[in-house]
KOLKEFI-151477 format. One record per residue (C-alpha): residue number from 0; x negated, y, z negated. Coordinates in steps of 0.02 Angstrom, whole numbers, plus 50000, padded with zeros to 5 digits. Each point is the difference from the previous one (the first is absolute). Example, Ala and Ser with C-alpha at 12.3 -4.5 7.8 and 13.67 -1.06 7.14 Angstrom:
<sites>
<site><i>0</i><px>49385</px><py>49775</py><pz>49610</pz></site>
<site><i>1</i><px>49931</px><py>50172</py><pz>50033</pz></site>
</sites>
This chain:
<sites>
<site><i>0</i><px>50000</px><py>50000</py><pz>50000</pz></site>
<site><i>1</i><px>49930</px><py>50172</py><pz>50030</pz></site>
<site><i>2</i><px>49952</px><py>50092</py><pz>49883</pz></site>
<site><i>3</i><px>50109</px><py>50188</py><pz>49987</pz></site>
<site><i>4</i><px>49938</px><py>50171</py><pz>49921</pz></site>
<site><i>5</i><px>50061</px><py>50181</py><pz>49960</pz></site>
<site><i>6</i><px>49938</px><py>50174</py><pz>49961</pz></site>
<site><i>7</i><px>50016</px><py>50056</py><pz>49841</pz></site>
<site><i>8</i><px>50069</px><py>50190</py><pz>49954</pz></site>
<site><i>9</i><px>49953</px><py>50058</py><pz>49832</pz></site>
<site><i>10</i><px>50138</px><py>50137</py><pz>50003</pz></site>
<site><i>11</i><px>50121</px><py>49851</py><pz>49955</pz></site>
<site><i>12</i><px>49893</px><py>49892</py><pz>49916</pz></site>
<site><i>13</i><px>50069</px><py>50009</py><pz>49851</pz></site>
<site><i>14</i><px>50176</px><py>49951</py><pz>50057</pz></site>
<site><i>15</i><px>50046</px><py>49822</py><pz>49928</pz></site>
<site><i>16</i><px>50085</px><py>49930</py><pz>50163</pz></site>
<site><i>17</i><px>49868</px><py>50067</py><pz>50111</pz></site>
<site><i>18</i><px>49876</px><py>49892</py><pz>49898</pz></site>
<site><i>19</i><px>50110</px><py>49861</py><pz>50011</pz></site>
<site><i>20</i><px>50011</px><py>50008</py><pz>50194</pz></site>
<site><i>21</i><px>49828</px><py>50017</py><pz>50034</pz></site>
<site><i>22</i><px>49963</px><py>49816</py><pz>49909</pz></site>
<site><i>23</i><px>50072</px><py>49935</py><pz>50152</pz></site>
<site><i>24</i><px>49864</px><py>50051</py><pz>50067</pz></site>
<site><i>25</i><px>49803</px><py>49881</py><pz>50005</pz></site>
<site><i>26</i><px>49904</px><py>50174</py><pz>50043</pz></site>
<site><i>27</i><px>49999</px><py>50172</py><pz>49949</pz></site>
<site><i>28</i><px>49908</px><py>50136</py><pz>50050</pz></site>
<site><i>29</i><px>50041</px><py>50206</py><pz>49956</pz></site>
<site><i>30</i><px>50068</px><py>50081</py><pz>50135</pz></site>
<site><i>31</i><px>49907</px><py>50168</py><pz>49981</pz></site>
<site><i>32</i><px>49820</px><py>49865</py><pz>49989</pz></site>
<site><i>33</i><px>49892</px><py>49989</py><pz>49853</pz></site>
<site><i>34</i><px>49921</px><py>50151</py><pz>49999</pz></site>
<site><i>35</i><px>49897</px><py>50112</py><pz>49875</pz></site>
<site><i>36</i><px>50115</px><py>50104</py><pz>49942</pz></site>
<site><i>37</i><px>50146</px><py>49914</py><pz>49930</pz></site>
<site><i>38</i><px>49881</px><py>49881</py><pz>49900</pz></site>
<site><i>39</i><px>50149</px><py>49962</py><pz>49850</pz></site>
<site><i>40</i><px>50138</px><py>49980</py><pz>50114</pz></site>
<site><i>41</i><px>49906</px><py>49864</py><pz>50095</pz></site>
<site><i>42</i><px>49931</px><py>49911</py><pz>49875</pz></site>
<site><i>43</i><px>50209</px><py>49988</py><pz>49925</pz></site>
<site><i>44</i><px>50022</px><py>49916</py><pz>50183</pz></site>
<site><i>45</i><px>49857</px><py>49850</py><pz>49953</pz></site>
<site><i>46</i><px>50063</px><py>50010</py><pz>49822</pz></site>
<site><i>47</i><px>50146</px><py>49929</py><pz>50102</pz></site>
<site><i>48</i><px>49939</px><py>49887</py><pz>50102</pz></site>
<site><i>49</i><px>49888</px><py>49906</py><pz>49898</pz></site>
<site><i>50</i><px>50148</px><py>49984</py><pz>49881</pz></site>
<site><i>51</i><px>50121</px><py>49914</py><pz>50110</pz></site>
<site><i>52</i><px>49863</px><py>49920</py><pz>50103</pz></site>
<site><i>53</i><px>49995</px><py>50092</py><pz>50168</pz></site>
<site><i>54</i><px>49853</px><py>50028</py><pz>50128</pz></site>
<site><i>55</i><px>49938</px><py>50171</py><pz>50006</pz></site>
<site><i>56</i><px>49940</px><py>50102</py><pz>50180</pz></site>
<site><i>57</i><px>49897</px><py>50157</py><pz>50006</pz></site>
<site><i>58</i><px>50014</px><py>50109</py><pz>50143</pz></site>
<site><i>59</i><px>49914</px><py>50131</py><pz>50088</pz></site>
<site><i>60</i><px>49813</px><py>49994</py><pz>49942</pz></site>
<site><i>61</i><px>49948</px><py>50079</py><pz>50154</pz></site>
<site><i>62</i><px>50129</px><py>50095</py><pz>50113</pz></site>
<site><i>63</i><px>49943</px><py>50055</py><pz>50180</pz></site>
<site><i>64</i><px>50147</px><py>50122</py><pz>49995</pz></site>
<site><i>65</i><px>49943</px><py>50081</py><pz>49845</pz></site>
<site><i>66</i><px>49833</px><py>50019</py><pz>50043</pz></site>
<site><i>67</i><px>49932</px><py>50196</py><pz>50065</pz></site>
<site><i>68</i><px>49974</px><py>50015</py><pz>50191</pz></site>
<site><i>69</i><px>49831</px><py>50103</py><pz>49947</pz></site>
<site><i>70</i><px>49856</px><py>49896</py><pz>50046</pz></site>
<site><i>71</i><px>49875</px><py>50072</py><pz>49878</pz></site>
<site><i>72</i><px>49957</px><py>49853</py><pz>49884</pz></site>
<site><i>73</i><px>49853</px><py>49884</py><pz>50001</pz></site>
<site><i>74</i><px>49993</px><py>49820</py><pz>50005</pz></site>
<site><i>75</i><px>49925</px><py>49992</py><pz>49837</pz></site>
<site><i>76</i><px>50161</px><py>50138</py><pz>49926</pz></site>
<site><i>77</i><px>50140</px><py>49877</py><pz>50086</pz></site>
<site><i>78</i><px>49931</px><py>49854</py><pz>49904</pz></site>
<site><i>79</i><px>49982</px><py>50079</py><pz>49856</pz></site>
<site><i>80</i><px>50194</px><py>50068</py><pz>50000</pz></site>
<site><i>81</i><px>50058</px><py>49805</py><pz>50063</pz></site>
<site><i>82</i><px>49914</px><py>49911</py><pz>49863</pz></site>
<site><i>83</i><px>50054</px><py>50133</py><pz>49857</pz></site>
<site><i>84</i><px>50171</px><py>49975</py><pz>50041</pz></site>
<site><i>85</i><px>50000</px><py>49832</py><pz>50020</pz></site>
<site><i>86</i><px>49902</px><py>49982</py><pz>49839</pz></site>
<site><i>87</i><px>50132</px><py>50094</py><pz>49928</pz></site>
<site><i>88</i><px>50145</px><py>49922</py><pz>50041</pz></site>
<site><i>89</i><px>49934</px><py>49812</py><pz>49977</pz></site>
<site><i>90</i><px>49944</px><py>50048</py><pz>49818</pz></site>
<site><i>91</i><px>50155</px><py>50086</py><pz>49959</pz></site>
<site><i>92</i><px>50112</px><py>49860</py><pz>50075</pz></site>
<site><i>93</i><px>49911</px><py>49840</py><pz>49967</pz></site>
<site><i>94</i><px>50165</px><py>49897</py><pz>50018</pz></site>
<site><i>95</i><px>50028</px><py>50069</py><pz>50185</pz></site>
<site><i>96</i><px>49920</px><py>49851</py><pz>50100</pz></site>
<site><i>97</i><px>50081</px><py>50036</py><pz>50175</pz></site>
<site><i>98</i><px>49960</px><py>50194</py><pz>50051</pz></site>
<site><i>99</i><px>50013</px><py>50087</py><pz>50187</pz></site>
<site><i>100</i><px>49842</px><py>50045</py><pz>50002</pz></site>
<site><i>101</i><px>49997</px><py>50117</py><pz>50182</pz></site>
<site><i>102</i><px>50132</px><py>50082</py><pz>50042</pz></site>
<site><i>103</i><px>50089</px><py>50056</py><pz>50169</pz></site>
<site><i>104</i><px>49860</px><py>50011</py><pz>50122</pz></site>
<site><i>105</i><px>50084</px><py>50024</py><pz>50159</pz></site>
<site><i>106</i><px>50109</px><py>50101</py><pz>50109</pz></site>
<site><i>107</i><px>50162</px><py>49953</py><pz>50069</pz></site>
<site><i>108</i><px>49878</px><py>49967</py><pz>50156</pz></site>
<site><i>109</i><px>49896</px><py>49894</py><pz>49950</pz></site>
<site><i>110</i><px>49845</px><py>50106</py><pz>49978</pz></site>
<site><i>111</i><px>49913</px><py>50036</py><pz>49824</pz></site>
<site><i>112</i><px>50042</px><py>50146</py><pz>49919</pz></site>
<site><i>113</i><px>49878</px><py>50141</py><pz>49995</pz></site>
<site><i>114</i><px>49928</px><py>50050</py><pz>49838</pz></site>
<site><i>115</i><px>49849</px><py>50036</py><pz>49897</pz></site>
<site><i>116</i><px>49968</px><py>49817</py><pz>49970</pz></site>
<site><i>117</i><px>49995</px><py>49944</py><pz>50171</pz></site>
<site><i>118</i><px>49919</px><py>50152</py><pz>50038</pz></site>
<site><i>119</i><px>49855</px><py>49968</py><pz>49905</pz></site>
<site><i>120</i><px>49986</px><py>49804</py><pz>50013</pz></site>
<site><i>121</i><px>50064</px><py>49970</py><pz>50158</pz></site>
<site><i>122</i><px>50144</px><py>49882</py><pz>50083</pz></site>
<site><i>123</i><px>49958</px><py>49877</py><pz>49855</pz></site>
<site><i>124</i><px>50015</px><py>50093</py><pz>49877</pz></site>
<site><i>125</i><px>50171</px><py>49896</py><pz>49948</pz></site>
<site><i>126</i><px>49878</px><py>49869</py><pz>49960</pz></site>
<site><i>127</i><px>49858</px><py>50062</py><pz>49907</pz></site>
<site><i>128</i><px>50145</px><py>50100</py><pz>49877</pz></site>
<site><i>129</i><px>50066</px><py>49818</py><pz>49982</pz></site>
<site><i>130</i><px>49825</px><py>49927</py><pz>49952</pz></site>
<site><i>131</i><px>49972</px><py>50134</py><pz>49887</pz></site>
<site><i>132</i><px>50177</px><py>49941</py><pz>49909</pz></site>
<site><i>133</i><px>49925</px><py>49837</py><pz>49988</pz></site>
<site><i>134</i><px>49849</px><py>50036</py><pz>49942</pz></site>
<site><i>135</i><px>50074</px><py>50050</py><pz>49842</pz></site>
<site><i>136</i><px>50162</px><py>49909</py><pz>49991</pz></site>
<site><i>137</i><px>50009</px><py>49847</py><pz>49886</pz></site>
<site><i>138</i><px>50007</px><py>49839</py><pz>50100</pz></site>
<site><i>139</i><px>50182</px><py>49948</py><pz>49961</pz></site>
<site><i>140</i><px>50054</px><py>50161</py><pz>50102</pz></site>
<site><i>141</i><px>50072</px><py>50011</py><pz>50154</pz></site>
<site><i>142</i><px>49979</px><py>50132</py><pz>50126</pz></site>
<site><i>143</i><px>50136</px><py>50014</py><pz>50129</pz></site>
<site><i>144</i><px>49997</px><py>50148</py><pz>50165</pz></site>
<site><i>145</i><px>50160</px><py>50080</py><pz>49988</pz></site>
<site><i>146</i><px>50099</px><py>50098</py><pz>50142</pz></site>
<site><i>147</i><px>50179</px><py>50043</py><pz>50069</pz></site>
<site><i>148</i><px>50045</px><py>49923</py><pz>50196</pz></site>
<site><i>149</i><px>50109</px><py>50074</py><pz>50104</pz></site>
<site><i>150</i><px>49960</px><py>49910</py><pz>50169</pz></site>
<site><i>151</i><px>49836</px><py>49889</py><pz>50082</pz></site>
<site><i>152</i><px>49888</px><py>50123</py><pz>50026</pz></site>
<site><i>153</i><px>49946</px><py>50034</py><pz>49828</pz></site>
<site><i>154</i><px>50045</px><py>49797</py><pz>49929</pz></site>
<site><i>155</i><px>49890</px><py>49954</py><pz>50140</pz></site>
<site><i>156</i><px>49838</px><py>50138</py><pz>49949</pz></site>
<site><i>157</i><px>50030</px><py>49923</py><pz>49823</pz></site>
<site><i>158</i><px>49987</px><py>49812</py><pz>50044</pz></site>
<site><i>159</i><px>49852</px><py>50029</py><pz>50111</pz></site>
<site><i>160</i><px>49899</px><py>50104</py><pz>49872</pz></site>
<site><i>161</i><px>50045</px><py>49871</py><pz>49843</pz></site>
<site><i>162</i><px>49964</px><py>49848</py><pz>50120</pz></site>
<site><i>163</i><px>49815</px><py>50081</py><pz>49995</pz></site>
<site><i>164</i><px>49863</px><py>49910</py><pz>49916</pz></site>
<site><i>165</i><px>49977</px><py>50152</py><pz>49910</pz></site>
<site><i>166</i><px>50137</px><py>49988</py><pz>49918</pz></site>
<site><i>167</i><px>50019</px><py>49958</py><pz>49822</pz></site>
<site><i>168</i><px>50181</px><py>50021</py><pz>49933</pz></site>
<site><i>169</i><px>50089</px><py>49877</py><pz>49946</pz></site>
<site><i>170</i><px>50187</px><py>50013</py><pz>50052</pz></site>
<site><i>171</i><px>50098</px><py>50140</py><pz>50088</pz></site>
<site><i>172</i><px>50150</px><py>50116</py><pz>49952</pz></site>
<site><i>173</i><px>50136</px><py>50031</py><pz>50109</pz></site>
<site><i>174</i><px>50112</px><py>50138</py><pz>49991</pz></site>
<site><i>175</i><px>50179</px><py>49951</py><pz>50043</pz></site>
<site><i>176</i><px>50065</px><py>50176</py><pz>50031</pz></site>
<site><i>177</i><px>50166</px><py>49996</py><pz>50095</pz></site>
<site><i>178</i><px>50144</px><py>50144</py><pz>50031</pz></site>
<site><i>179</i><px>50150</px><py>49956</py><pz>50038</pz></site>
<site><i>180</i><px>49948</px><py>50089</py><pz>50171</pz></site>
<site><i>181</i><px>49863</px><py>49970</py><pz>50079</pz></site>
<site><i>182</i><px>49976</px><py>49822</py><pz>49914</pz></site>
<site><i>183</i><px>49857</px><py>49905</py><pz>49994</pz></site>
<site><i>184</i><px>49992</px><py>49830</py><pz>50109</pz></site>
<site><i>185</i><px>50017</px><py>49850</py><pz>49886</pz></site>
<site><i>186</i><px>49943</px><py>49868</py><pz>50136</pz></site>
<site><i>187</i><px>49839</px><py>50125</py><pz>50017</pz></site>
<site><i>188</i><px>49967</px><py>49975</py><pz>49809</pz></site>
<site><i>189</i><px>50002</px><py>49826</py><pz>50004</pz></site>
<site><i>190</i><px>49907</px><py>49963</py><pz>50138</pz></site>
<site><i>191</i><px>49853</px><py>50113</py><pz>49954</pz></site>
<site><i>192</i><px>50009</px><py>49948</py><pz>49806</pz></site>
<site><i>193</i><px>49980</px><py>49829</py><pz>50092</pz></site>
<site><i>194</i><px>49847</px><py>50066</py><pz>50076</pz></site>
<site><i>195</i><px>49936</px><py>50076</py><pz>49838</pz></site>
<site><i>196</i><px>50024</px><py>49849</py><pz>49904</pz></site>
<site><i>197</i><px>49897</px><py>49889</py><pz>50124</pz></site>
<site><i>198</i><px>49847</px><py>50090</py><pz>49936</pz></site>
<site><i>199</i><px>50014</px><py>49932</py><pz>49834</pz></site>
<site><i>200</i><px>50092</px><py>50174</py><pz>49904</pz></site>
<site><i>201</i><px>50094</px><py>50020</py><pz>49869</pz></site>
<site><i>202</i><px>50163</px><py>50081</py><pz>50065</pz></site>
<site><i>203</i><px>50082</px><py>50118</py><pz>49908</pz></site>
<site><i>204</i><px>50152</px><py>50113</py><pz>50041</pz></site>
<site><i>205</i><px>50025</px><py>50096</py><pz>49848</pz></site>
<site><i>206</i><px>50097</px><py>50149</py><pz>50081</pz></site>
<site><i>207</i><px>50151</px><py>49926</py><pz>50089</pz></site>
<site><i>208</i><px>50102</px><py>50164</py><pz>50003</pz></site>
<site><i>209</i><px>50156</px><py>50020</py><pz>50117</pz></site>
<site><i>210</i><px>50086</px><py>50182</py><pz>49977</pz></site>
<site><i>211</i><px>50161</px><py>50073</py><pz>50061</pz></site>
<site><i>212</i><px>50036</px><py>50175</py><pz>50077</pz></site>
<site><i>213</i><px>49966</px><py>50135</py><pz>49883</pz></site>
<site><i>214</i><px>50131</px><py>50088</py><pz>49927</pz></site>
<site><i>215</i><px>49940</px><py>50168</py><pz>50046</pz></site>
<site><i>216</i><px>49833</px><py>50069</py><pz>50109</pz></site>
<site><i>217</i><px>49907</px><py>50114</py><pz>49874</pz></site>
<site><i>218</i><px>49828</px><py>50030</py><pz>50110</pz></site>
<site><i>219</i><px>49901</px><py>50092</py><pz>49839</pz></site>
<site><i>220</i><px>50021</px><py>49786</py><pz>49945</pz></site>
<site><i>221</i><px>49899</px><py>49959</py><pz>50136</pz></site>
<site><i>222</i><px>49829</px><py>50069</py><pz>49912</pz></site>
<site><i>223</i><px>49901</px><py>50009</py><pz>50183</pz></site>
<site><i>224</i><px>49989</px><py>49812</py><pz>49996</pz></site>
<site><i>225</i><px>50120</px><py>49968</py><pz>50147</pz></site>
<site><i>226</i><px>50064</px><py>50081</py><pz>50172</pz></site>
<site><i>227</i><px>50140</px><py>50087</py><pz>49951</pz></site>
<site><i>228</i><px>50070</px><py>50005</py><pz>50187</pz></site>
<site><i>229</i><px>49999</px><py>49805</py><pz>50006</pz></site>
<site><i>230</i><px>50086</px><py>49999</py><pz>49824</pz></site>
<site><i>231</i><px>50109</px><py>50112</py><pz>50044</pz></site>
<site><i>232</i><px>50046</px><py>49901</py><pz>50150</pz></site>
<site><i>233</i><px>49999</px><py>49852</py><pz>49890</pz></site>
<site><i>234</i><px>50122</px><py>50070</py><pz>49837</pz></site>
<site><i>235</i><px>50141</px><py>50047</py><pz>50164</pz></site>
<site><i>236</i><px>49995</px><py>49813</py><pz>50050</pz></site>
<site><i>237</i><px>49996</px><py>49994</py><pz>49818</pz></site>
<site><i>238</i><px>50165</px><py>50078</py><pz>50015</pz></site>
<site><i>239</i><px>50082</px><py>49919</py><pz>50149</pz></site>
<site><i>240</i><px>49971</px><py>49829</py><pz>49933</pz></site>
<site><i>241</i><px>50066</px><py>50041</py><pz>49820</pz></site>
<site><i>242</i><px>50164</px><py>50051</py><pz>50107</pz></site>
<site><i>243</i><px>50002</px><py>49850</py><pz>50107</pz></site>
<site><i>244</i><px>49948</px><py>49863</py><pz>49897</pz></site>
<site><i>245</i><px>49974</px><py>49918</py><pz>49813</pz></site>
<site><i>246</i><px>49838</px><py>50063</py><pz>49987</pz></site>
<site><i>247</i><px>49981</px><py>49887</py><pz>49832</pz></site>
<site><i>248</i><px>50046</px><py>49831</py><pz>50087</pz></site>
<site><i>249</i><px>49868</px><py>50054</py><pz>50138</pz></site>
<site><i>250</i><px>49862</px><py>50029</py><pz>49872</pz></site>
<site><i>251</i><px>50039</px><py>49840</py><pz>49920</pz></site>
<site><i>252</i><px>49989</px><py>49903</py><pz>50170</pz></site>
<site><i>253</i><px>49832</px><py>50098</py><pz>50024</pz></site>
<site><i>254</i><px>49937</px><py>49937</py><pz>49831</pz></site>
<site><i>255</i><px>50040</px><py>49817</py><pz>50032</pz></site>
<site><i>256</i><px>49908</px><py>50001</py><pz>50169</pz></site>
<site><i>257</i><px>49858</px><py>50090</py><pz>49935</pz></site>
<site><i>258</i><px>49990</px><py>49868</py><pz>49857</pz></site>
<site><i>259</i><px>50037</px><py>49860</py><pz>50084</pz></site>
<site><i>260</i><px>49867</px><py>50075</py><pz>50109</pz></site>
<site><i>261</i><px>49882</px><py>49997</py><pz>49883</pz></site>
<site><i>262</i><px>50057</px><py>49839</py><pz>49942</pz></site>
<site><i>263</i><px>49965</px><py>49888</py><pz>50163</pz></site>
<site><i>264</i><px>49840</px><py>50093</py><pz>50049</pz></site>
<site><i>265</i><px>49929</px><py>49930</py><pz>49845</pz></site>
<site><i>266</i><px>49966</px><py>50155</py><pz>49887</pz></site>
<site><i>267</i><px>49970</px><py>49960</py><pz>49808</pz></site>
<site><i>268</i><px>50068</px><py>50139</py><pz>49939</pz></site>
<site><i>269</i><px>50175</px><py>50105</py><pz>50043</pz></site>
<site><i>270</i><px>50028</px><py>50174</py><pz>49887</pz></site>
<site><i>271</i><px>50099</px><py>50145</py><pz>50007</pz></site>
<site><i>272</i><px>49948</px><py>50142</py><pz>49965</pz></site>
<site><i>273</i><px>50172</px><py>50107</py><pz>49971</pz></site>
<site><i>274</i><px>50101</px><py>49886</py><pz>49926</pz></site>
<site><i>275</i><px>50122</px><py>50101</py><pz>49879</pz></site>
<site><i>276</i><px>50081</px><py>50136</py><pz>50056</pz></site>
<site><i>277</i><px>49993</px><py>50074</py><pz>49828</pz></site>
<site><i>278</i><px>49820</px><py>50076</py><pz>50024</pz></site>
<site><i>279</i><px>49952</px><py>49974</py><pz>50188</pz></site>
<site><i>280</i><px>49832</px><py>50030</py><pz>50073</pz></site>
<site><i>281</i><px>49995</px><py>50109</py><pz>50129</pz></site>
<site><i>282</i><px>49899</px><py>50111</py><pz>50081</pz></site>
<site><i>283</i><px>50101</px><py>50094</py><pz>50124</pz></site>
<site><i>284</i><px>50153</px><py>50067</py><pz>49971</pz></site>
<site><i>285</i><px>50080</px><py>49929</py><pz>50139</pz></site>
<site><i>286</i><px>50041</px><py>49811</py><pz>49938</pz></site>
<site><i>287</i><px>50098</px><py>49936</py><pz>49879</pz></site>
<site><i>288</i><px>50071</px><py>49847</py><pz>49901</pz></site>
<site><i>289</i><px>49894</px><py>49864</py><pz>50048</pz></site>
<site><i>290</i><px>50047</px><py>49915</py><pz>49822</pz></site>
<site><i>291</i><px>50052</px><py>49843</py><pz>50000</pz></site>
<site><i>292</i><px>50094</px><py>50052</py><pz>49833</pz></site>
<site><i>293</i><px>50087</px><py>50148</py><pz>49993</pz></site>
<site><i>294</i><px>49993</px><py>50155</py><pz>49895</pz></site>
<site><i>295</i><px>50111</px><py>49907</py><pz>49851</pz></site>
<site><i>296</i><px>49893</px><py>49848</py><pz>50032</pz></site>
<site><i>297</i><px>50144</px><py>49894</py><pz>50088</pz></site>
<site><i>298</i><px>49965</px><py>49874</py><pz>50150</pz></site>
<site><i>299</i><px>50005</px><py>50092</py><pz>50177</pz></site>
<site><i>300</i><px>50000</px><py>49877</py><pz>50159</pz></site>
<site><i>301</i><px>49831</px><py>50004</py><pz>50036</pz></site>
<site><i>302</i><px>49979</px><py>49903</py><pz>49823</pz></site>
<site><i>303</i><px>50131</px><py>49890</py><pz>50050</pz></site>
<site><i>304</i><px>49913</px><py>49962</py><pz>50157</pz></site>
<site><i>305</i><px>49843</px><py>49945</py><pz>49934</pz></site>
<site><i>306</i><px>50067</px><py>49899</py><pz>49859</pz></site>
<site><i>307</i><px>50028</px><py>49898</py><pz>50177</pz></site>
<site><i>308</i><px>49806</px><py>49965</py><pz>50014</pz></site>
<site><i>309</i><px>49930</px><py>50056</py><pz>49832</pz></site>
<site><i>310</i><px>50065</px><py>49898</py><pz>49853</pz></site>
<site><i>311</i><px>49907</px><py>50076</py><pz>49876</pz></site>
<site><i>312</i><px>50113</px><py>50176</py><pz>50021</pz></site>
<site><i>313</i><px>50154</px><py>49906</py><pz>49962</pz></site>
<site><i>314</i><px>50090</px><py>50019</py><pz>49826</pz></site>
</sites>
């Protein structure tokens, strides 16, 4: 049976059902990452998991996206700032043994993104950040790649660079992120988490996320991270298929396909990554309830969908 995970908001941490719902779950991972600065709140998340026996993953050691476009840093400076903050986050969580260790490297296209890192060390440079990791990460750890999919061209760039000798991660994380409209492919999924399993990975997909049409278009949301023309186009599909259709049904189809996905092309590991409604993750403002419980933390159909293929959410 596959194994099934969910992101963890503190915000309603403390809420006694929410607790109970995310026992369901075998992993659990915080869905703003374990990070520096929220050091108590994270540590009440272990606190949790060691208590009622769950698996624990880390996110985000090294983020491409976060990462300044200035190429002025050395070699020597790059190291220095990968192995300090991997230092930091394996002594601070000792109990995190699975941990994405680089972090969206590509473009939609296929090509590596341009930064100071790759700047400075070259097209490689995704693998000498991940030997660095290693270097100082205990040996029950490990290190997955982790990036989003929307089509071949970057799925393809991805399975080419991890097939590389150079390569040293252990498993790979794929983002399942899905709108209503456009939706992603769930015969694509499979076939390439196929592909990625034949190279001997771990396969996680810890951020299965489908979400409906916003409710409203508020651009100042969008904090410069998207194109607001293609949103924009996107929220008044948003709108004409809210009209037309039972947008919940639809997502709960989506999730079922995307699992079941998942599910035949072998992965190890199936998460999502917004699944209360209650406190949603969400970093445009143009999406919206991709819970599979609702605000009052009642059943919607996507839950009752993948009760079909995923015993362990039933009860």
């Amino acid at each position: 049976m596959i194994s099934i995970g969910s992101s963890v908001n503190h915000k309603i941490f403390e809420n006694k059902i929410y607790r109970d719902l995310l026992t369901k779950f075998d992993y659990l991972y915080a869905d703003g990452s374990f990070r520096e600065n929220n050091l108590a709140q994270n540590r009440e998340i272990i606190n949790f998991c060691i208590q009622n026996n769950k698996k624990i993953r880390g996110n985000c050691i090294i983020s491409s996206p976060c990462i300044s476009k200035f190429p002025n840093i050395s070699k020597q400076q790059i190291e220095y700032q990968v192995k300090d903050r991997a230092n930091f986050l394996f002594s601070n969580f000792p109990e995190i043994n699975y941990w994405e260790s680089v972090h969206e490297c590509f473009d939609d296209n296929g090509s590596l993104r341009k930064q100071a890192y790759s700047s400075s060390l070259g097209e490689n440079w995704i693998f000498t950040v991940n030997k660095w990791i290693k270097q100082v990460a205990p040996d029950s750890n490990k290190l997955f790649y982790c990036d989003y999919f929307r089509d071949d061209r970057k799925l393809s760039s991805v399975y080419n660079f991890i097939k590389s000798e150079k390569s040293t991660f252990d498993g790979i994380s794929i983002q399942l992120h899905s709108n209503i409209f456009p939706q992603l492919n769930p015969a694509l999924i499979k076939t390439w988490i196929k592909k990625f399993k034949s190279l001997g990975l771990l396969i996680h997909c810890p951020e299965t996320v489908v979400w409906q049409p916003a409710e409203s278009l508020n651009i100042r949301d969008f904090k410069k991270k998207v194109d607001i023309n293609r949103e924009t186009v996107r929220f008044r599909a948003g709108q004409v298929l809210k009209a037309l259709s039972d947008v919940e049904s639809t997502q709960a189809k989506i999730y079922h396909d995307l699992v079941l996905a998942a599910i035949e092309g072998g992965a190890d590991m199936v998460g999502f990554w917004s699944a209360f409604d209650t406190a949603p993750w969400n970093w445009v403002g143009n999406r919206a309830k991709a819970g599979l419980w609702d605000e009052k933390y009642k059943p919607k159909k996507a839950l009752i969908e993948l009760q079909k293929i995923l015993p362990q959410l039933k009860g």
